[in-house]
N, C-alpha and C positions, 0 to 999 in steps of 0.2 A: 564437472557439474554443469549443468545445461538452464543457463542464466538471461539466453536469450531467445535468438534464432526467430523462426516465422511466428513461434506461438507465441513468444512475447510480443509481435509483430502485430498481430494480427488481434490479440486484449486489447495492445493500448489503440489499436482502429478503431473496434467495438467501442471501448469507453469515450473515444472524440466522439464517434458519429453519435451515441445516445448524449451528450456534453450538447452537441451542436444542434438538437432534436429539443433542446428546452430541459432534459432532464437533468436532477440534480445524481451526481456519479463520483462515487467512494469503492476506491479499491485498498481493501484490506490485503498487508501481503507481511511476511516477515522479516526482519532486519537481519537478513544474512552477512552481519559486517560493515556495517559503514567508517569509512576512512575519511579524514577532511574532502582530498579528492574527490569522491566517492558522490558525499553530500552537495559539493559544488554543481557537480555533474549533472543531477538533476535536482538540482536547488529542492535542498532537503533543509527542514530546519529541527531543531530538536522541539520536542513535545511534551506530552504528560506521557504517552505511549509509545512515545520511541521520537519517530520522524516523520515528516510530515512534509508532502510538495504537492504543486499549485500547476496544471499545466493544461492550456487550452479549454477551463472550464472542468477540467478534472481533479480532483484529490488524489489523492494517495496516503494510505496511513501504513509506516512496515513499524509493525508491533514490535517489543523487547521480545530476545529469543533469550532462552533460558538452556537450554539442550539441543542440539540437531543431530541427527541422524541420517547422511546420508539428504535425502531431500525433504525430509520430515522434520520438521522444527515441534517444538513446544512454547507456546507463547500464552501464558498466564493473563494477561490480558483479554484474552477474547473477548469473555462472558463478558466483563465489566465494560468494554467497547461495545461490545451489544445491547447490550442493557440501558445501556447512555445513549446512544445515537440512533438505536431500531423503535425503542417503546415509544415515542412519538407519533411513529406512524402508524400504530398498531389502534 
């Protein structure tokens, strides 16, 4: 399964340089397994919705998976992550 490579590479550039640009930046992603390791690695801490890390003015939130598929997860949390953290700005 394809976890990293230039396209991961190249999100978490995008997310610094809008971070370093003033904006506020949340990347939503799914909890493909995290192991102690795992969390350490990129200092993940547990949440209401799974996990959550802090990096160069960036978030990251990887949602509870429920099912995956190949590279398709199911993550019940969405709507209620959106609904919490979008209606704000709306």
């Amino acid at each position: 399964m394809d976890r990293g490579g230039p396209r991961s590479k190249l999100k978490k550039a995008l997310a610094r340089g809008m971070a370093a640009a003033g904006h506020q930046v949340t990347v939503l992603s799914a909890d493909q397994g995290f192991d102690a390791a795992t969390r350490k690695a990129v200092n993940a801490t547990t949440s209401r919705w799974g996990f959550e890390g802090h990096e160069d003015g960036v978030e990251a939130v990887y949602l509870h998976t429920r099912a995956r598929y190949r590279a398709l997860t199911w993550n019940p949390g969405v709507s209620a992550f959106c609904r919490e953290r979008l209606a704000p700005m709306i």
